[in-house]
LOTOR-147426 format. One line per 5 residues: number of its first residue (from 1); their letters; for each residue x negated, y, z negated of C-alpha. Coordinates in steps of 0.2 Angstrom, whole numbers, plus 5000, padded with zeros to 4 digits. Each point is the difference from the previous one (the first is absolute). Example, Ala and Ser with C-alpha at 12.3 -4.5 7.8 and 13.67 -1.06 7.14 Angstrom:
BEGIN
1) AS) 4938,4978,4961  4994,5017,5003
***
This chain:
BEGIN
1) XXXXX) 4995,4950,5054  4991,5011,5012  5016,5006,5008  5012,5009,4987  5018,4999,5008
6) XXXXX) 5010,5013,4991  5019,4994,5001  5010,5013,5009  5016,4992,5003  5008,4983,4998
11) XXXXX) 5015,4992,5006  5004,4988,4986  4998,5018,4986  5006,5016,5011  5013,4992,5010
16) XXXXX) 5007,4981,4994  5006,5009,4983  5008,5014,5008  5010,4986,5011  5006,4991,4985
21) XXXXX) 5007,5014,4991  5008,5006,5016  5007,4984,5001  5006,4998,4980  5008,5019,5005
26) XXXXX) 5011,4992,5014  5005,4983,4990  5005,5009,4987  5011,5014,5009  5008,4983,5008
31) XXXXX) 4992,5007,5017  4995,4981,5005  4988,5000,5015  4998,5014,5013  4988,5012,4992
36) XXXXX) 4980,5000,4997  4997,4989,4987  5010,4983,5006  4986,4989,4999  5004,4987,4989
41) XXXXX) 4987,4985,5007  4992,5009,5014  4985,5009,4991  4986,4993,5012  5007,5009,5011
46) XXXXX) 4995,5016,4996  4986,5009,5009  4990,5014,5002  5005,5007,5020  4989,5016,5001
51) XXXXX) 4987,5011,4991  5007,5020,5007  4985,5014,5000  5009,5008,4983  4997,4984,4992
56) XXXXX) 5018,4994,4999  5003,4982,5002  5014,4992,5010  5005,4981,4995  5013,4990,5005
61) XXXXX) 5008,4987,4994  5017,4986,5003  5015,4997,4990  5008,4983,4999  5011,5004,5016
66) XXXXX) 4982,5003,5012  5006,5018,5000  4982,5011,5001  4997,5015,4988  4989,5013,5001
71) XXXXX) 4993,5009,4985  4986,5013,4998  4990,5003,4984  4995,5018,4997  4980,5001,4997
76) XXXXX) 5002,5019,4991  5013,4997,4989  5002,4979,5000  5016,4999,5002  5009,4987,5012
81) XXXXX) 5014,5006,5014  5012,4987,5010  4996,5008,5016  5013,4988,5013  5008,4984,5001
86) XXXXX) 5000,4988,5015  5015,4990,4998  4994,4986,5012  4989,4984,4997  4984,5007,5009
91) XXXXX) 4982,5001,4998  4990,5017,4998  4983,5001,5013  4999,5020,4995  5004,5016,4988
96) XXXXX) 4998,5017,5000  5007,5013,4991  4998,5020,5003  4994,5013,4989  5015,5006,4995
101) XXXXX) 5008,4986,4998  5015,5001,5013  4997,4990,5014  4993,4979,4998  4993,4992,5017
106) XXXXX) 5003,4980,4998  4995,4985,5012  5009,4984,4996  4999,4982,5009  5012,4986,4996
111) XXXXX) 4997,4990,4985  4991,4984,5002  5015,4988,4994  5006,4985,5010  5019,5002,5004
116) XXXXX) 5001,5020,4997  5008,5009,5016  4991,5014,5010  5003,5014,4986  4992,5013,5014
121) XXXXX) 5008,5006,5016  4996,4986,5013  4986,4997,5009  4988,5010,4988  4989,4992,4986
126) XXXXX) 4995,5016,4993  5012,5013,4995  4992,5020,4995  5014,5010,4992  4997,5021,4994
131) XXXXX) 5012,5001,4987  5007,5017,4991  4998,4998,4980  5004,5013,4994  5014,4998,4998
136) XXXXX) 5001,4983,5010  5008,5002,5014  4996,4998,5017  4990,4986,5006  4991,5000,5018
141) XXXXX) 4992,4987,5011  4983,5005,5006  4995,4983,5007  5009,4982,5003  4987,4993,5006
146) XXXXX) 4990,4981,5004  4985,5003,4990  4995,5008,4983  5000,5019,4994  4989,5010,4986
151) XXXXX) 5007,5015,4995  4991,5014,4992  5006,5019,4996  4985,5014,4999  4998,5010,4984
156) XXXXX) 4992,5017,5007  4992,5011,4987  5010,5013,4999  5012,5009,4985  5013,4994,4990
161) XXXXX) 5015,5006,5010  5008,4989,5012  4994,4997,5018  5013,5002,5012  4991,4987,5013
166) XXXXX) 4994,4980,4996  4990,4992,5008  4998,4981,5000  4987,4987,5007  5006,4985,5010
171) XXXXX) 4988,4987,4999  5006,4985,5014  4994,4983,4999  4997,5003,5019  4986,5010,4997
176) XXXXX) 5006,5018,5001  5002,5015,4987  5013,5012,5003  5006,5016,4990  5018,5005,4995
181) XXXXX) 5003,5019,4998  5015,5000,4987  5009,5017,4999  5012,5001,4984  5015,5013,4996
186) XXXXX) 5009,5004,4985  5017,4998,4999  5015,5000,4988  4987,5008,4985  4986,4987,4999
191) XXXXX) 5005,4988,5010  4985,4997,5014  5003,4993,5016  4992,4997,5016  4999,5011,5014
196) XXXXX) 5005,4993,5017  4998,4981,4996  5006,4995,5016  4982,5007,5007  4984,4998,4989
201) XXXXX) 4985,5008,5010  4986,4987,4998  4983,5000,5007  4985,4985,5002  4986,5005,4989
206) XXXXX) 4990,4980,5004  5004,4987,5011  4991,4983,5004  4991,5000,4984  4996,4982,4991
211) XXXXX) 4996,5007,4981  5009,5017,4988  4995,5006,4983  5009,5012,4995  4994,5012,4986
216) XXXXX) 5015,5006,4988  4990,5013,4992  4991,5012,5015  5014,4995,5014  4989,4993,5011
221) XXXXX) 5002,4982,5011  4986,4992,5005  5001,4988,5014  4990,4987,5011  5004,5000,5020
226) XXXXX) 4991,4989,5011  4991,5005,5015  4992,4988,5012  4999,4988,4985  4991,5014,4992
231) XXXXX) 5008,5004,4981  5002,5021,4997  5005,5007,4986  5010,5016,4999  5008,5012,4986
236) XXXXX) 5015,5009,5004  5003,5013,4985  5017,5008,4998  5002,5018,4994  5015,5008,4991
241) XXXXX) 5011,5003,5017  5002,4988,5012  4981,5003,5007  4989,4986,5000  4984,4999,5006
246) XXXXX) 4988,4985,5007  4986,5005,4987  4986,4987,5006  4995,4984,5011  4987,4989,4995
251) XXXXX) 4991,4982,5007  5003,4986,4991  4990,4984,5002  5012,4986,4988  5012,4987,5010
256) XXXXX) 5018,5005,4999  5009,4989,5013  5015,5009,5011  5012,4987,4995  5000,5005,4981
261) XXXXX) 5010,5013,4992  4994,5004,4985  5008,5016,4986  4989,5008,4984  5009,5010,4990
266) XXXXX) 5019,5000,5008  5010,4992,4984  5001,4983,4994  4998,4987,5015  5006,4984,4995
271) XXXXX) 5002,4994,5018  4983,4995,4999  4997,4983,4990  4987,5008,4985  4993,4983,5000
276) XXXXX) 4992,5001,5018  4992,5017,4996  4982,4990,4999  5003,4997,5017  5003,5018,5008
281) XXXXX) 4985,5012,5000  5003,5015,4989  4995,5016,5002  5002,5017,4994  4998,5019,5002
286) XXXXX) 4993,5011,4983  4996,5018,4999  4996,5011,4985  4998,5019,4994  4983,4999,5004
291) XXXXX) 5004,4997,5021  4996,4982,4999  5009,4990,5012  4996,4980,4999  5007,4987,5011
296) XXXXX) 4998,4981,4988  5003,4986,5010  5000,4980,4997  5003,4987,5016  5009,4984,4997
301) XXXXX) 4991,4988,4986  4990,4987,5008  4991,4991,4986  5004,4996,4981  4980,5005,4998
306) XXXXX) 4997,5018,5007  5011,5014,5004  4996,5014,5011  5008,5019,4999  4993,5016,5006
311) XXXXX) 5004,5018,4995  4998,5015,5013  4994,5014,4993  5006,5013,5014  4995,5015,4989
316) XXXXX) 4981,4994,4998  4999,4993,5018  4996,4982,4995  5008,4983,4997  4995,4987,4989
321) XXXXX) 5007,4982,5003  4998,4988,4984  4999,4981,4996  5004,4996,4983  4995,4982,4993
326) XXXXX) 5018,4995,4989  4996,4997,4984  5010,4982,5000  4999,4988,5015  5013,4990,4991
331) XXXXX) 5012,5014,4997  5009,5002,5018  5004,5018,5006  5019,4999,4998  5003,5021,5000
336) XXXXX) 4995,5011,5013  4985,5013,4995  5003,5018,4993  4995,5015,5006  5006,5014,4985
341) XXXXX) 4994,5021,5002  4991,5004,4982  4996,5020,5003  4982,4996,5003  4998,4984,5002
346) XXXXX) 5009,4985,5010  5005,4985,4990  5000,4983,5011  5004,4987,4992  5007,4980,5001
351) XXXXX) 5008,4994,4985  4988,4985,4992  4988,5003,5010  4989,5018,5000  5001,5018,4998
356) XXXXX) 4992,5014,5010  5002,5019,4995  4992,5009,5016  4995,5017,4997  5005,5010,5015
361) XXXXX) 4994,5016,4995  4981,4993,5000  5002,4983,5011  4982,5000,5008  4993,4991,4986
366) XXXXX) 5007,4982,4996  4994,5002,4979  5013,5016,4998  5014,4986,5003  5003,4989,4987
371) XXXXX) 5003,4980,5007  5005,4989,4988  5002,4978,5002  5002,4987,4996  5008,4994,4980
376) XXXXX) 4997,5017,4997  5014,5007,4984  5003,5014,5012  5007,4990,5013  5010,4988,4990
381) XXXXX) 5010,5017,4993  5004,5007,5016  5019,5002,5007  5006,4982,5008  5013,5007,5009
386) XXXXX) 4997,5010,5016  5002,5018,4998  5002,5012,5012  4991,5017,5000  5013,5014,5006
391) XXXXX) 4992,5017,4997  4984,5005,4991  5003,4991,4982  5018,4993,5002  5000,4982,5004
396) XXXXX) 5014,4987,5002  5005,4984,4992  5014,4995,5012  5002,4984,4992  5005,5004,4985
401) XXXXX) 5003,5017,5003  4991,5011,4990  4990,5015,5005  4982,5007,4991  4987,5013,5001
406) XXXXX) 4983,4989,5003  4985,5009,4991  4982,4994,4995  5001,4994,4985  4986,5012,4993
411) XXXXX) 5001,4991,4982  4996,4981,5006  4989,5007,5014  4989,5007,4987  5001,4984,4989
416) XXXXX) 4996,4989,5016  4985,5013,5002  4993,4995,4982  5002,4981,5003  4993,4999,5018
421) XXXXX) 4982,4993,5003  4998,5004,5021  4990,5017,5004  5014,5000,5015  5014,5000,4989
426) XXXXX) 4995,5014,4988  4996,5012,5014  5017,4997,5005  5012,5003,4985  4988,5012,4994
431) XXXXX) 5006,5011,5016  5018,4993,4998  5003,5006,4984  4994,5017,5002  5010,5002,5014
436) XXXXX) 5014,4996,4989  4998,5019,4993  5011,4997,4985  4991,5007,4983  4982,5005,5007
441) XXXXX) 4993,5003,4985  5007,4984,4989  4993,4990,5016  4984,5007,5002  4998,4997,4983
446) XXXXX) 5005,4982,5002  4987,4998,5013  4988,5006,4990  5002,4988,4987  4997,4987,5012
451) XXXXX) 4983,5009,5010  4993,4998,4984  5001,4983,4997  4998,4994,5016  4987,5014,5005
456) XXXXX) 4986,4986,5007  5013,4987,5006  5002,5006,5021  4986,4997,5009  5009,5008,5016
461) XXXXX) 5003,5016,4993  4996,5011,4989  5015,5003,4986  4999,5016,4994  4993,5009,5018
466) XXXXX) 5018,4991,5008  5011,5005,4984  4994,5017,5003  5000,5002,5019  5017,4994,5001
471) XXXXX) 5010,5006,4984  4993,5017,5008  5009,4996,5016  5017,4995,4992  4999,5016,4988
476) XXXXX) 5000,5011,5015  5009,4991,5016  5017,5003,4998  4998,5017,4997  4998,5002,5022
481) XXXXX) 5001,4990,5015  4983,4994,5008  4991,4999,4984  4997,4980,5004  4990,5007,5014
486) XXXXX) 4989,5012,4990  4998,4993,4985  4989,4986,4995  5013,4986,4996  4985,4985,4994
491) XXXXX) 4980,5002,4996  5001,4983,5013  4996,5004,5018  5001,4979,5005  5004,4986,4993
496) XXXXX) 4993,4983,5005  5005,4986,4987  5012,4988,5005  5018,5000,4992  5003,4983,4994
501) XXXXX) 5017,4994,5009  5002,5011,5014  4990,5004,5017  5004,5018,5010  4998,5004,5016
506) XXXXX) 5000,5021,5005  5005,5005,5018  5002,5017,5005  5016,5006,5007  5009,5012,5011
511) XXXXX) 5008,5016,4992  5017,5003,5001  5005,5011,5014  5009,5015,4992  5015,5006,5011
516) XXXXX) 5004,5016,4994  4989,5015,4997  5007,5010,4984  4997,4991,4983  5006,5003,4984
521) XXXXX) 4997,4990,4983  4997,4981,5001  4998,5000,5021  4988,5016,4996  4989,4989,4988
526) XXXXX) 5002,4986,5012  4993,5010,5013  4985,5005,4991  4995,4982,4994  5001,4997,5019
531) XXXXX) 4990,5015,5006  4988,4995,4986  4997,4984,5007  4999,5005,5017  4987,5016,4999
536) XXXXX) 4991,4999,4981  4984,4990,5002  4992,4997,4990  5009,5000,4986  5002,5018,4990
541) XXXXX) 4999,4992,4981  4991,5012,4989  4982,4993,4992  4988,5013,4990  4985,4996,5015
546) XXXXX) 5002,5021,5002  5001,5003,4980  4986,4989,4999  4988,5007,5013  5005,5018,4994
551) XXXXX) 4997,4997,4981  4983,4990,5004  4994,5017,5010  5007,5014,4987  4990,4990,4986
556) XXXXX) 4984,4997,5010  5001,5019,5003  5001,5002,4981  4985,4991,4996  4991,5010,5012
561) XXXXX) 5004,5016,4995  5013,5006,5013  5016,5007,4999  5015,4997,5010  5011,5016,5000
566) XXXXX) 5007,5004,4984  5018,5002,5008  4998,4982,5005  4996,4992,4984  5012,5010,4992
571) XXXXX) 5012,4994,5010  4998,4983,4998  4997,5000,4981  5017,5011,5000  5009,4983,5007
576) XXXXX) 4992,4989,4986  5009,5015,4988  5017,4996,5010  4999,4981,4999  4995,4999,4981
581) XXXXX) 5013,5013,4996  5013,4988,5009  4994,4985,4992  5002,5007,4983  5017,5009,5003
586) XXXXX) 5007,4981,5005  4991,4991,4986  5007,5008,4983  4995,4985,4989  4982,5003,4991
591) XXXXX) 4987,4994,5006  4988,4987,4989  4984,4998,5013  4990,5017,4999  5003,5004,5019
596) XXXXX) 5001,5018,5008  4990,5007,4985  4983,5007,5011  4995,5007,5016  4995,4987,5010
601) XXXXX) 4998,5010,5013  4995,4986,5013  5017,4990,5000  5009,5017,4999  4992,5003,5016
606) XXXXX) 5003,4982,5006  5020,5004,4994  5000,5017,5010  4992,4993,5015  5011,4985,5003
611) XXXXX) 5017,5014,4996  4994,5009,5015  4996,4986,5013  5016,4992,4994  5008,5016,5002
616) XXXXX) 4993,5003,5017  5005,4982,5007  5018,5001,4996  5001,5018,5004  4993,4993,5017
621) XXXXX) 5011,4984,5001  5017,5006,4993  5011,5007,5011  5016,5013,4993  4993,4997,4982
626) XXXXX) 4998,5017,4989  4981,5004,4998  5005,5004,4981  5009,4981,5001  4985,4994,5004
631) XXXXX) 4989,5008,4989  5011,4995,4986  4999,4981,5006  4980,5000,5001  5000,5007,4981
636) XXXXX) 5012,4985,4998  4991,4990,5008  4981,5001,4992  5010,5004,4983  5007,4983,5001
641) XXXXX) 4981,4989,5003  4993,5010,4988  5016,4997,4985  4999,4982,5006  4981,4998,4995
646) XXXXX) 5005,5009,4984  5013,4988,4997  4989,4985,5002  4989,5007,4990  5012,5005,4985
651) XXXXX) 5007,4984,5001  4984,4992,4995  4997,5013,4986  5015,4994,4993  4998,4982,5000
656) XXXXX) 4981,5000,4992  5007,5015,4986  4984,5012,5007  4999,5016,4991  4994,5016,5001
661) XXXXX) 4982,4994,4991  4996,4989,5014  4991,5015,5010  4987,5001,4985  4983,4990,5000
666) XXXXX) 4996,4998,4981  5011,4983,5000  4998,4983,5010  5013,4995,5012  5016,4990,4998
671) XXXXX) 5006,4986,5009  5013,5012,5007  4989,5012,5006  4990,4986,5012  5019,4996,5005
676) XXXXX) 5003,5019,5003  4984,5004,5009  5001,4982,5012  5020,5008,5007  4990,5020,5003
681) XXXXX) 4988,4989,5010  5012,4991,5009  5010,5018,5004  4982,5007,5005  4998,4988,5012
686) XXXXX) 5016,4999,5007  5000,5019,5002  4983,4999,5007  5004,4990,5015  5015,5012,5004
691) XXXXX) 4993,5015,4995  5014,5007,4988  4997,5013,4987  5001,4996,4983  5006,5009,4984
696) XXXXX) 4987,5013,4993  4991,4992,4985  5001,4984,5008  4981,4998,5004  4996,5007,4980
701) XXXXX) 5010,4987,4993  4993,4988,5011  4984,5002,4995  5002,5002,4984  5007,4982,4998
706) XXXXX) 4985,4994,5010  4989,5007,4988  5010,4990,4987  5004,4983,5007  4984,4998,5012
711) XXXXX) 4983,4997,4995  4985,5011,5005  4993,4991,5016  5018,4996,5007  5006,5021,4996
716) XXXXX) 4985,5007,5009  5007,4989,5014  5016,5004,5001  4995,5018,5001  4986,4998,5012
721) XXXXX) 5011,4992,5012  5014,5015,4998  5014,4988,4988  4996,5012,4985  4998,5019,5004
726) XXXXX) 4992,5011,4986  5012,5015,4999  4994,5013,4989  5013,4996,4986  4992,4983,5000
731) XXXXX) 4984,5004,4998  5002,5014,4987  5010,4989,4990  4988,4985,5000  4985,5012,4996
736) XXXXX) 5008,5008,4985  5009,4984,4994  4987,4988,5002  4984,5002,4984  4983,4998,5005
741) XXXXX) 4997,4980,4996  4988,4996,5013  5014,4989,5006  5010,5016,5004  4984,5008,5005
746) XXXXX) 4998,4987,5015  5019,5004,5005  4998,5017,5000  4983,5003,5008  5009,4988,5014
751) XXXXX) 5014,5009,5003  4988,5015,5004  4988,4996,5010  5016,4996,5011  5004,5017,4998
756) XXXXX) 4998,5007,5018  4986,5013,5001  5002,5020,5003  5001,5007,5016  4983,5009,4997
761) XXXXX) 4985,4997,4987  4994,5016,4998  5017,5011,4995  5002,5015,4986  5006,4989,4986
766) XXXXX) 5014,5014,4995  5007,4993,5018  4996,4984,5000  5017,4991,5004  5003,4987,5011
771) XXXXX) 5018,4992,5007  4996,4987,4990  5006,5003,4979  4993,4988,4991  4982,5006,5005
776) XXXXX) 5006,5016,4994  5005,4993,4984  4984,4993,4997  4991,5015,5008  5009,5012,4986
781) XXXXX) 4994,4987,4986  4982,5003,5004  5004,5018,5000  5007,4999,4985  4986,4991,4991
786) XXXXX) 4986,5012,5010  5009,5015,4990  5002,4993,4984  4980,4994,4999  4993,5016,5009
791) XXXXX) 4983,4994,4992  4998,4983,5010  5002,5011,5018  4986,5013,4998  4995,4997,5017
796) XXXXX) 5017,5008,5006  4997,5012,5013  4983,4994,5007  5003,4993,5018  4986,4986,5001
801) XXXXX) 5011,4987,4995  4999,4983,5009  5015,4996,5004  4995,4983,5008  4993,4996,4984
806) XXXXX) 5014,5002,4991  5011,4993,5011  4989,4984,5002  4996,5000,4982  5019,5000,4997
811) XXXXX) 5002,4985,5012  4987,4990,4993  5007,5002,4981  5019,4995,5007  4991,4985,5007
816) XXXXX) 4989,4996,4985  5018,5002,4989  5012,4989,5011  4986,4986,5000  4998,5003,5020
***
């Protein structure tokens, strides 16, 4: 399926056997009940609490007396630990267990069973208890209290030795976070204690607030409060010590009610009927690496037909609030929609019914997010129960307990790419599977494959100009931050077709209001995206419009005889040096297409030119980055365009068997060579429109296989309209390979008259050389025919030559010749 969930941990496999052998352990010391593994019948009962920073897992579970256990499975070294046992018939809201594993904070209410006493102290429903645990010993009440408690202890980033302070987060059903300062002490050896437990300093870091996520991984809580009916959200991040900061505050326009009360992220909640889930809007908070920060919302259902959700993407400055048609009017929506982080993308999905990846990197255009409905085998393979995204990758099956790492599924996305008909769709995985990044190479060349065989299918984009614009991008992003901005991500500046199944709506939106002034490493990015957003207008892509005004003007100085200064040129041509010694240096396998075996002087100028502009504009736009850093990415860079050509064209190569005797004229053409010379073409035009170099030798082979595959009146017009170029290895190959039938004759006598004439008519012949080679060539064979028939140019030396004449009576005879 399109998601791959990679199994991480699961109740029934890490922990259940564990508990059966612990259990056999005590049966057959004749211990009878009392330790962690009296289970007997009470299996369902076991269930996953808590998911800690570290990756540690804390369950719980009941033995046949309601007693409550608490275990925790080690992530590092998978091994399970009885942590504490609750000898009392109660059930667990909350769990959290510290770092070092000494200290367990626990909210328990009474146990929904007709008949059963008050098992708490009277007049409270919810009890919190801080417990010693190493070894167990004391237990203290933190709150006995009326309404329900969240517990959550903070994992700073900070070395392996113990801290001698905790600190834990409160979370009240009555809308208010506090934080517990925990200071522990030795004693007795290893024996860890707490510090003045009759008087825990405590703080409020959020009151009045009607929504909290927290994210495990980055320490942070994110939390809605609502002013004058007005939804903000705010990010608290906690640091190593007790500091904590109010990081940002930022507008929200989506309907949260005062009167609800709802927690992402704080444990397993089972006070909340899962069934009613459909009914309560659901929203979400997701950040990555890159400084993204999205807000994904979905209101209350209202109809079987249509479903509305909307994603804010704070870090571009725009939302984009979605209907999606569901695939079955017959198949009622019984599980609430998910909302799941992917790296790059945003999966958002309802079980039966359809699937959207949303690119959040690139989200302007609706064609770089893939939206799939309907009976669609994508959507009938996707996870029924809910799953709950915790931080980056790791999502949560509280049902049945198991945890995964949710990935692309890189392998069936490609497939799915192969089978699908819709331009929409192919422009979509084709970016989603290059983000992926796994095996370049092995990819591109997949990719490849399929460009070839589906080279005329898209009519809304061109294949090969959007495979090489974006694998280009992918190569070099995430070698530096603000390379999305930079860098051209699609060849497509708009896209107008419709999406079959869904409707969008864009609104700008207000940018988060940063609150402190010092950044550093996701809130710096973060704070760039937003700075972007707010000053960089237009928008600071690259494009060759420079490269291509620059090159036009050094070659139209060429043709008319002046010179730029050497130090210039030299300059440039020393960039194409750099960027084919890089190319070669990272492609060891030998190549089959002759390529990068002349000159060509004019795309070595193109290659140099477009180094230097692309050099200049990131030197320009990057800030902190090393000049050599940047240097090395351009090469990189234009390396990478020009190896993916090369690939492309390798790959056909080697499908139609070419060899080496395909650049010779003496032979007809092959059915492989027409095949060959149709995919150049295509890479011609696609480079065109973009103005991208392409590989020396390029343009010789290219004309070459013209000369084989076309005939006469369609070659002279693919080389009057510029398709074909005659380089001078083309043109000295065809005259010395082609005999003097008057067939041939025709194609050479053609091919010179559209040689392009000297600067001068009236130059010393001993200097009489132009920019252009192959009229040198042909300039040298008449001198070497004038010296080996000295008799047949008597009138050598004499000036009264009519040049007119001959140039007329030269004209007249091509004419004659050709059947003009």
């Amino acid at each position: 399926m399109a998601l791959r969930l990679v199994s991480d941990f699961d109740l029934g496999k890490d922990v259940l056997p564990w508990l059966r052998a612990q259990r056999a352990a005590l049966v057959a010391a004749g211990a009878g009940g009392g330790g962690p593994g009296v289970l007997e019948n009470n299996y369902e009962s076991l269930r996953v609490l808590n998911v800690e920073r570290n990756g540690n897992i804390i369950y719980t579970y009941k033995d046949d007396k309601g007693n409550v256990f608490f275990g925790l499975y080690d992530y590092q070294t998978k091994q399970n630990e009885h942590l504490y046992t609750f000898e009392k018939d109660l059930q667990v809201v909350s769990c959290s267990v510290n770092r070092e594993r000494t200290l367990l904070a626990t909210s328990l209410v009474q146990a929904a069973k007709e008949g059963r006493r008050n098992e708490l102290q009277p007049g409270s429903r919810c009890l919190t208890l801080l417990v010693e645990i190493h070894p167990i010993n004391n237990v203290k009440v933190l709150k006995a209290v009326d309404s329900y408690i969240w517990v959550q202890f903070l994992y700073p980033h900070v070395e392996s030795h113990p801290l001698p302070e905790n600190h834990l987060l409160l979370i009240s059903e009555e809308k208010y976070i506090e934080q517990l300062h925990i200071q522990v002490t030795r004693e007795d050896g290893n024996r860890v204690v707490i510090k003045n437990s009759g008087h825990l300093p405590r703080e409020r870091v959020a009151e009045d607030f009607v929504w909290a996520q927290w994210d495990m991984s980055e320490q942070r809580l994110y939390y809605i409060d609502l002013k004058k009916s007005k939804s903000v959200l705010k990010c608290i991040q906690f640091y190593a010590d007790e500091h904590f900061s109010l990081m940002f505050e930022a507008p929200l326009d989506v309907s949260l009610s005062d009167s609800g009360f709802k927690l992402v992220n704080f444990g397993y909640d089972d006070l909340q009927d899962q069934e009613k889930l459909s009914k309560h809007p659901t929203l979400c908070v997701f950040t990555n690496h890159t400084g993204s920060l999205c807000v994904c919302y979905c209101p209350n259902f209202d109809s079987w037909e249509q479903i509305t959700y909307s994603v804010l993407y704070f870090h571009k400055g725009h939302s984009k609030t979605f209907t999606a048609t569901l695939g079955r009017v017959d198949s009622r929506v019984t599980k609430g929609i998910t909302f799941l982080s992917l790296d790059y993308y945003v999966a958002v999905y309802l079980p039966g019914h359809f699937f959207h990846l949303l690119n959040i990197q690139h989200p302007d255009l609706i064609c770089h997010s893939l939206f799939l409905t309907g009976n669609s085998e994508v959507i009938d393979m996707l996870p029924h129960s809910p799953l709950q995204s915790l931080s980056g990758p790791l999502v949560l099956d509280w049902c049945s307990g198991k945890l995964y790492r949710a990935l692309l599924n890189q392998s069936y996305l490609l497939e799915f790419l192969w089978n699908t008909r819709l331009d929409c769709e192919k422009l979509a995985l084709l970016h989603c599977v290059l983000s992926c990044g796994r095996d370049p190479r092995r990819l591109e060349a997949k990719i490849i494959q399929w460009i070839s065989e589906n080279i005329s299918a898209c009519h809304s984009f061109d294949l090969i100009q959007e495979f090489i614009i974006a694998s280009s991008y992918w190569s070099i992003y995430p070698e530096t931050s603000n390379m999305d901005k930079l860098l051209p991500y699609s060849s497509l500046l708009t896209w107008d077709t419709e999406i079959p199944g869904i409707t969008l709506v864009t609104e700008e939106i207000p940018l988060p209001l940063m609150k402190v002034h010092s950044f550093k490493g996701y809130w710096e990015k973060l704070n760039s995206n937003l700075e972007y957003v707010k000053y960089s207008k237009p928008h600071l892509h690259y494009n060759n419009s420079v490269v291509r005004r620059e090159w036009h003007s050094l070659i139209s100085e060429e043709k008319k005889g002046k010179r730029r200064s050497t130090v210039y040129v030299r300059n440039i041509l020393d960039n194409a040096i750099k960027v084919i010694s890089n190319l070669e240096a990272r492609n060891l396998e030998p190549r089959l297409t002759p390529l990068f075996q002349e000159e060509d002087n004019h795309q070595r100028l193109l290659m140099g030119l477009m180094v230097s502009e692309l050099k200049d504009h990131l030197l320009r736009h990057l800030q902190g980055v090393e000049k050599k850093k940047i240097e090395q990415l351009v090469l990189d860079y234009v390396s990478k365009l020009l190896d993916l050509i090369c690939q492309i064209l390798e790959a056909s190569w080697r499908k139609h068997n070419l060899h080496p005797w395909v650049l010779h004229f003496n032979r007809r053409a092959s059915a492989a060579e027409f095949a060959v010379f149709h995919i150049m073409t295509r890479i011609l035009e696609a480079t065109n429109s973009l103005f991208l170099p392409l590989p020396p030798g390029f343009h010789t082979l290219h004309t070459i296989l013209g000369v084989h595959c076309l005939p006469l009146h369609n070659l002279l017009h693919y080389i009057d309209n510029g398709v074909l170029l005659l380089t001078e290895t083309a043109v000295t190959r065809l005259m010395k390979d082609l005999d003097n039938t008057e067939k041939n004759e025709k194609v050479k006598f053609s091919i010179i008259v559209r040689l392009p004439p000297p600067r001068s008519s009236m130059m010393d012949k001993s200097s009489f050389s132009v920019e252009f080679l192959p009229l040198n060539y042909f300039i040298e064979i008449l001198t070497d025919i004038e010296s080996s028939n000295p008799a047949l140019y008597a009138f050598e030396g004499h000036d009264n030559v009519d040049a007119k004449f001959v140039e007329e009576a030269a004209l007249k005879h091509t004419t004659m010749l050709l059947g003009l």
